[in-house]
DOZAMAR-670021 format. One record per residue: residue in one letter; x, y, z of N, C-alpha, C, O, CB in turn. Coordinates in pm, whole numbers, padded with zeros to 5 digits, always signed. Glycine has a CB too. Example, Ala and Ser with C-alpha at 12.3 -4.5 7.8 and 13.67 -1.06 7.14 Angstrom:
a+01319-00569+00780+01230-00450+00780+01320-00330+00780+01424-00332+00846+01131-00447+00905s+01285-00225+00708+01367-00106+00714+01290+00003+00787+01341+00114+00804+01408-00060+00572
! end
This chain:
x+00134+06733-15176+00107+06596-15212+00056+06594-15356-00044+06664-15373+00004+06531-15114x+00105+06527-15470+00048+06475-15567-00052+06431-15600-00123+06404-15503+00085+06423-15588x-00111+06404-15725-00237+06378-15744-00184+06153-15761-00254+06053-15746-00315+06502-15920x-00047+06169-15793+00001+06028-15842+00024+05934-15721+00026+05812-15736+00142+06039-15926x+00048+06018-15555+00096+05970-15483-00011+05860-15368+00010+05776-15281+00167+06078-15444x-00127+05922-15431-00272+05851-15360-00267+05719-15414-00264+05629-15330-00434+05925-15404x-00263+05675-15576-00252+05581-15664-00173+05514-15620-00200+05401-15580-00230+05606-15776x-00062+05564-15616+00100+05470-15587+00052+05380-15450+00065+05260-15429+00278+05603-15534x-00003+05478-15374-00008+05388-15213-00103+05286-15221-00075+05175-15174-00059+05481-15071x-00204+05306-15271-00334+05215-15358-00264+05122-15384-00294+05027-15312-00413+05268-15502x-00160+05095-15471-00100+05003-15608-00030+04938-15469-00036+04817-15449+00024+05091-15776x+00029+05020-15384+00109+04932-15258+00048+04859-15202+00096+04746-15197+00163+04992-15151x-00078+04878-15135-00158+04792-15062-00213+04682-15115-00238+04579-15052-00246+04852-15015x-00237+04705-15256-00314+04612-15307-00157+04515-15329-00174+04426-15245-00426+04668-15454x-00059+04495-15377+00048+04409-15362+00037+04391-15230-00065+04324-15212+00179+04453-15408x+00074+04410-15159+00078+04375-14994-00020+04311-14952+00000+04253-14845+00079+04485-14901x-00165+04295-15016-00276+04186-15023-00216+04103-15077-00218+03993-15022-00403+04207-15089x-00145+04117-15194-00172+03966-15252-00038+03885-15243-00030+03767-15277-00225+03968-15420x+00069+03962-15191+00163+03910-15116+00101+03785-15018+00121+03663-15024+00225+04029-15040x+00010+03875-14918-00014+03805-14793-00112+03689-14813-00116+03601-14727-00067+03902-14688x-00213+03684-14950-00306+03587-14971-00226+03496-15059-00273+03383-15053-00442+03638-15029x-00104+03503-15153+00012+03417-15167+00110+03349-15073+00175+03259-15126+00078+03477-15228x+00127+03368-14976+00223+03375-14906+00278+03175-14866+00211+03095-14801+00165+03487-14773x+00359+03160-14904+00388+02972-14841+00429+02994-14757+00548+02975-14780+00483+02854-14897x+00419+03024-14661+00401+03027-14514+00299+02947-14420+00284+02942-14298+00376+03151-14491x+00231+02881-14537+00120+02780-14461-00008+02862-14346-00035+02858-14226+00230+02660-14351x-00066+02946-14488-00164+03044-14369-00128+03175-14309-00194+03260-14251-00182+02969-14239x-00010+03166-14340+00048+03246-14253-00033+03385-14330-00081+03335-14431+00231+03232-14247x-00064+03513-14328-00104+03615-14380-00034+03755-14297-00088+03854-14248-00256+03598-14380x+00101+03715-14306+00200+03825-14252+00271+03813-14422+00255+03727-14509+00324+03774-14076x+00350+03937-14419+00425+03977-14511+00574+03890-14455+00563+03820-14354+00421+04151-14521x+00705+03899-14526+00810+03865-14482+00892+03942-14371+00956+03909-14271+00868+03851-14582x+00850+04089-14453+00942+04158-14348+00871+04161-14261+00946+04229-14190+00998+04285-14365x+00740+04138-14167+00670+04143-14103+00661+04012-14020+00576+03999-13932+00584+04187-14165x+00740+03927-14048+00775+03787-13955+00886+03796-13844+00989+03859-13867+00832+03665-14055x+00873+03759-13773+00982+03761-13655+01093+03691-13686+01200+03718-13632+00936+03705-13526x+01081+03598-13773+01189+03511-13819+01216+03559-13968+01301+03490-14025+01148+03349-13807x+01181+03625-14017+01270+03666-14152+01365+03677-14139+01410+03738-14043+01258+03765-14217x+01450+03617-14242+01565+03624-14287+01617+03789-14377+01550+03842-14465+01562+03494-14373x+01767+03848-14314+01744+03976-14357+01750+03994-14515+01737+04110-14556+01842+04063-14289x+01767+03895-14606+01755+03911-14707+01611+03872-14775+01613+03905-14894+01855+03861-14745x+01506+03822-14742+01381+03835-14735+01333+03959-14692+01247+04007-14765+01337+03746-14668x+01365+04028-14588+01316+04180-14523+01301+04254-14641+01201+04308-14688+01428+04267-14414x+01461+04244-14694+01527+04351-14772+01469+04344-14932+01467+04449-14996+01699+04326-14764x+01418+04209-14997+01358+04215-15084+01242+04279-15029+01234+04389-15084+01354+04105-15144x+01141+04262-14942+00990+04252-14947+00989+04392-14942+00893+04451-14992+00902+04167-14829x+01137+04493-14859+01093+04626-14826+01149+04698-14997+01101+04801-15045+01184+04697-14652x+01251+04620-15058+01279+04682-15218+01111+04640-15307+01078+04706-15406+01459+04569-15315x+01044+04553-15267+00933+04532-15354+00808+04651-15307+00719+04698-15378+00884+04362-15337x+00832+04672-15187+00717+04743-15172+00742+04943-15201+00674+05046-15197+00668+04692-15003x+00868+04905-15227+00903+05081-15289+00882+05048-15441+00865+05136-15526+01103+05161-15257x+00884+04927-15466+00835+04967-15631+00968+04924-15698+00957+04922-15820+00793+05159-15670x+01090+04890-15650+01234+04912-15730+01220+04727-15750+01123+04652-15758+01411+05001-15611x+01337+04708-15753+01332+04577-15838+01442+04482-15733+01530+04538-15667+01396+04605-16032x+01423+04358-15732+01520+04265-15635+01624+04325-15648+01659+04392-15746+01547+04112-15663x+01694+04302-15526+01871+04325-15535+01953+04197-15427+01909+04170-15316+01919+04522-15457x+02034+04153-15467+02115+04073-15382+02144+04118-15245+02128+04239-15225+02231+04054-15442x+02186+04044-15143+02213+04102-15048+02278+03989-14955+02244+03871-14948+02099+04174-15004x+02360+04043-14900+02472+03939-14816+02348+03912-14678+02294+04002-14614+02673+04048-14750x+02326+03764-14659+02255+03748-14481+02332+03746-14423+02450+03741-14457+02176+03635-14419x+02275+03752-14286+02324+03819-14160+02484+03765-14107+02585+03822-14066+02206+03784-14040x+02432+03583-14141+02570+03507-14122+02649+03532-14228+02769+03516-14204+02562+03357-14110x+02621+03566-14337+02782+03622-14427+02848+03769-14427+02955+03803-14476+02762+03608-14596x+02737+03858-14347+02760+03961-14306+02923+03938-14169+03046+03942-14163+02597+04011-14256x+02803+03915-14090+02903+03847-13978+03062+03823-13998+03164+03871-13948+02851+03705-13953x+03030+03723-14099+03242+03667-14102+03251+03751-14217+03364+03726-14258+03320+03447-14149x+03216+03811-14271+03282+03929-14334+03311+04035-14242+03432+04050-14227+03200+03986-14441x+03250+04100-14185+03299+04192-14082+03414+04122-13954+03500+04187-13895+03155+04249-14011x+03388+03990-13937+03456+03949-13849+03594+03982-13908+03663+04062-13845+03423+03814-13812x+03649+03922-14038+03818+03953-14102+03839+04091-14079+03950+04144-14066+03847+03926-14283x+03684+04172-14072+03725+04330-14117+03777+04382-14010+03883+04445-14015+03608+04431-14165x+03691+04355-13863+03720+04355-13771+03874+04336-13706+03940+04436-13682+03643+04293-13750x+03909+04251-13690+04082+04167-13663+04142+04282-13822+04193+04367-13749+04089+03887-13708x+04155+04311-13896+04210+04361-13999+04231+04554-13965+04316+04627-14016+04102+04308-14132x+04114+04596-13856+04124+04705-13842+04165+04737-13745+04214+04849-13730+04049+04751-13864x+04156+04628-13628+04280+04646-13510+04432+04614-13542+04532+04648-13479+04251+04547-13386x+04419+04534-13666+04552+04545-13674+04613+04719-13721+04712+04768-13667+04590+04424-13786x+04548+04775-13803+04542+04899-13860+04604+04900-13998+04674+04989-14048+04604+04994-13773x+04562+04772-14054+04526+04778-14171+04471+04807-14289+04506+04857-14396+04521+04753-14169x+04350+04752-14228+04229+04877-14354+04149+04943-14248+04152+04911-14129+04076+04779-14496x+04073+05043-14301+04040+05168-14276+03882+05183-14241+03823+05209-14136+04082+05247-14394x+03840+05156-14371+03688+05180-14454+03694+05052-14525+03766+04961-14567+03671+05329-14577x+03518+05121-14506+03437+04987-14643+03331+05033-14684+03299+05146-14648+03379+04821-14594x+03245+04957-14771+03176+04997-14855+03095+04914-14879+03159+04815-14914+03226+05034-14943x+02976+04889-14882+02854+04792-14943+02728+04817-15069+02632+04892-15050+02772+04768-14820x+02744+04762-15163+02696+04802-15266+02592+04729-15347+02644+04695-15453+02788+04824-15325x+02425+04680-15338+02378+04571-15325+02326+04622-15477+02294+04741-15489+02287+04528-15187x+02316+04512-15622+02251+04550-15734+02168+04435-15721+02134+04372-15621+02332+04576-15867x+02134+04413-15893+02016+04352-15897+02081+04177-15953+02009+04081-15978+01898+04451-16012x+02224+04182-15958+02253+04083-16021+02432+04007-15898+02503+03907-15903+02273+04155-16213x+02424+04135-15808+02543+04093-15710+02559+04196-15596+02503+04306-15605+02688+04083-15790x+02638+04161-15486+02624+04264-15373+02717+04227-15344+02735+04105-15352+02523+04278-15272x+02857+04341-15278+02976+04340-15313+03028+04436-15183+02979+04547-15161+02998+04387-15470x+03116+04384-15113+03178+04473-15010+03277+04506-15008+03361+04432-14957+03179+04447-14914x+03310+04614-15052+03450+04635-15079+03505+04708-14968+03444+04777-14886+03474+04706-15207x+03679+04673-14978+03748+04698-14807+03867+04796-14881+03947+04763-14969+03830+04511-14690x+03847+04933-14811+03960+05052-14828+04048+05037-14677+04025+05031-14556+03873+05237-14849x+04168+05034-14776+04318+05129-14708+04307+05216-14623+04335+05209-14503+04396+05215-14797x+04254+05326-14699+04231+05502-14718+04074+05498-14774+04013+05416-14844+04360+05595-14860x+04036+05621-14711+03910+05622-14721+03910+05682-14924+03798+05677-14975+03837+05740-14573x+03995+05717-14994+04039+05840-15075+04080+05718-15164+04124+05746-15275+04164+05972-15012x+04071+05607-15135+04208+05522-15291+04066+05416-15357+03948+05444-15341+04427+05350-15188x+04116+05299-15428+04044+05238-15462+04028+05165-15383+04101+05174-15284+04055+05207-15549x+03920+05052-15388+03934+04911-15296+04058+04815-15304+04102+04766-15408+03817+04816-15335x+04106+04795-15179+04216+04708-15201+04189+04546-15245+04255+04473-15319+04291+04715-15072x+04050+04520-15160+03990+04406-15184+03800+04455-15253+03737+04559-15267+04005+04313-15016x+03782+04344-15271+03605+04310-15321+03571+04197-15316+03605+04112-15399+03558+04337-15462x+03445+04161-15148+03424+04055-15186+03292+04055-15211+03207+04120-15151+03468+03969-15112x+03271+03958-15331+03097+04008-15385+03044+03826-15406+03101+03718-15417+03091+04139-15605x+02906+03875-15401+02813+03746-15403+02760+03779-15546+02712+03883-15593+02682+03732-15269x+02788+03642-15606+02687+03644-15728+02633+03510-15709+02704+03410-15697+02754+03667-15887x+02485+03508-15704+02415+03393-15680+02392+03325-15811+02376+03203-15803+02290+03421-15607x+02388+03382-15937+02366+03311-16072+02475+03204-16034+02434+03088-16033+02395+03410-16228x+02594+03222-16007+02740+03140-16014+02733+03059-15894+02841+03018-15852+02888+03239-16011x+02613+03025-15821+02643+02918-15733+02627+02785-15740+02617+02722-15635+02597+02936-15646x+02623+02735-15832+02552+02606-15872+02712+02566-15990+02713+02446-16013+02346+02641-15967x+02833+02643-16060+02876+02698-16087+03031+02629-16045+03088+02523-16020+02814+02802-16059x+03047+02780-16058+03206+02851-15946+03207+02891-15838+03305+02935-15777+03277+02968-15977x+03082+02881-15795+03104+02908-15623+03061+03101-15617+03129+03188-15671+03331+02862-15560x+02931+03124-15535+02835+03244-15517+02958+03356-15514+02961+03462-15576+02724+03238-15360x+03071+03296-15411+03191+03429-15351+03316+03389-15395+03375+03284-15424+03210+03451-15168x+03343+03538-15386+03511+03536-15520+03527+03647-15382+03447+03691-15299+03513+03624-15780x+03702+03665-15411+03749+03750-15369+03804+03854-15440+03877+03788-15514+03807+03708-15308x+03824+03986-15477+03878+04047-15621+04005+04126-15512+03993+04151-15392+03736+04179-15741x+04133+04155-15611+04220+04221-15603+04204+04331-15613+04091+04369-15643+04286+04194-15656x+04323+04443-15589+04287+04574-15634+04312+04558-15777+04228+04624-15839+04368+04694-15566x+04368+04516-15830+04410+04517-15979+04273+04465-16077+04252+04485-16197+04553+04403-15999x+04188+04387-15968+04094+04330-16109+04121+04158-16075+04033+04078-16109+04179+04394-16311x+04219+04120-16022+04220+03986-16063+04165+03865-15963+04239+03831-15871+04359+03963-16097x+04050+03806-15979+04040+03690-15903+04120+03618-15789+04190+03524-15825+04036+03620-15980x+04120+03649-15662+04253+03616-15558+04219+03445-15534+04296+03349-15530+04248+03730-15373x+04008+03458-15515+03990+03328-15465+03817+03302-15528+03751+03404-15508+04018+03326-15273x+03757+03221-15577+03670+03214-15569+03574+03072-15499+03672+02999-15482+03668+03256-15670x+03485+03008-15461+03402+02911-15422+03267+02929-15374+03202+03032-15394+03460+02852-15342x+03225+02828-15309+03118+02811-15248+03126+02853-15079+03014+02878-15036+03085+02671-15279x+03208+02862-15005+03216+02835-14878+03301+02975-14874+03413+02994-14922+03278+02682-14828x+03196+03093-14786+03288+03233-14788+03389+03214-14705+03497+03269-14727+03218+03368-14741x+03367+03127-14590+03487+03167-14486+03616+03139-14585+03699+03228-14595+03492+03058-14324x+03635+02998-14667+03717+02940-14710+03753+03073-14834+03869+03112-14844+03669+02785-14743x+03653+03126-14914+03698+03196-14972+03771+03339-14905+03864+03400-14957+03608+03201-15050x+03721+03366-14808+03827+03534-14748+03935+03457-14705+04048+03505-14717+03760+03662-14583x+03925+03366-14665+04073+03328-14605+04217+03344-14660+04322+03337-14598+04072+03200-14587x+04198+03366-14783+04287+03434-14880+04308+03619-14846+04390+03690-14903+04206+03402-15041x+04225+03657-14754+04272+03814-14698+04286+03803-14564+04326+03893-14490+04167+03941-14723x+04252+03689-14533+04255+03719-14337+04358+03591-14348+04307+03480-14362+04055+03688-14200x+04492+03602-14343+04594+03493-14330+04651+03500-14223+04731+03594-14218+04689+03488-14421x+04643+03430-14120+04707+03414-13947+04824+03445-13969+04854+03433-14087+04710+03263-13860x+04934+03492-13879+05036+03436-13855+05070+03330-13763+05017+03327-13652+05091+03511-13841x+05172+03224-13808+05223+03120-13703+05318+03176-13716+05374+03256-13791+05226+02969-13710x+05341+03069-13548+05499+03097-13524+05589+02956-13583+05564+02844-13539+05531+03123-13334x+05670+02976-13663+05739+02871-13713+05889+02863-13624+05973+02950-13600+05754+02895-13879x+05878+02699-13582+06003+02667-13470+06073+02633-13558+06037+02585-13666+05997+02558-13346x+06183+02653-13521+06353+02640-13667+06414+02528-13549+06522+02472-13567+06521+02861-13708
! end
């Protein structure tokens, strides 16, 4: 054990006080990730703040959801393969492999600066190019998860 690592935990607790004596929660003196009702992108900041690293974006649970849902129907078809989740400090981005070995065929990423905007979710090509972007993800993947009908002649 370090002589730095006593300090560090010190420096933790004392944030984690003043988290909890801040908190708009109306009294509340629980942390976020420490609520039964947190939201997982609240968890996920409060547990990146208390390692010391810095915010990062992060898809919630319901955009998690219908993202995996296309991925889902997409991998019984035996389409794609793999995926990938990649959360920074400015976007968080899921990208969907073929082959575990190639590039992403798709990328769909959240940038929250761009929601007020062009809309938080885009869809990216393998090439780089914008397939779909908006406000409303389902509406935006729907450009990779395309039904088939049956068309009567």
């Amino acid at each position: 054990m370090s002589e730095s690592e006593p300090i560090q935990l010190k420096a933790v607790r004392e944030e984690r006080k003043a988290q909890a004596v801040s908190s708009p929660a109306g009294g509340s003196h629980m942390l976020a990730g420490q609520s039964a009702l947190a939201s997982p992108a609240a968890t996920a900041s409060a547990a990146a703040d208390a390692n010391g690293s810095a915010n990062q974006v992060c898809f919630t649970r319901l955009e998690l959801n219908q993202i995996l849902n296309v991925y889902g129907r997409k991998v019984a078809l035996g389409d794609w393969r793999d995926y990938a989740m990649d959360f920074a400090r400015d976007r968080a981005v899921f990208s969907i492999y073929r082959r575990s070995s190639e590039v992403p065929l798709y990328r769909v990423e959240k940038h929250p600066k761009l929601a007020r905007k062009q809309g938080a979710f885009c869809v990216i090509g393998a090439g780089g190019q914008v397939l779909k972007r908006g406000h409303d993800l389902r509406r935006v993947l729907s450009v990779i998860d395309k039904s088939l009908s049956l068309v009567d002649h």
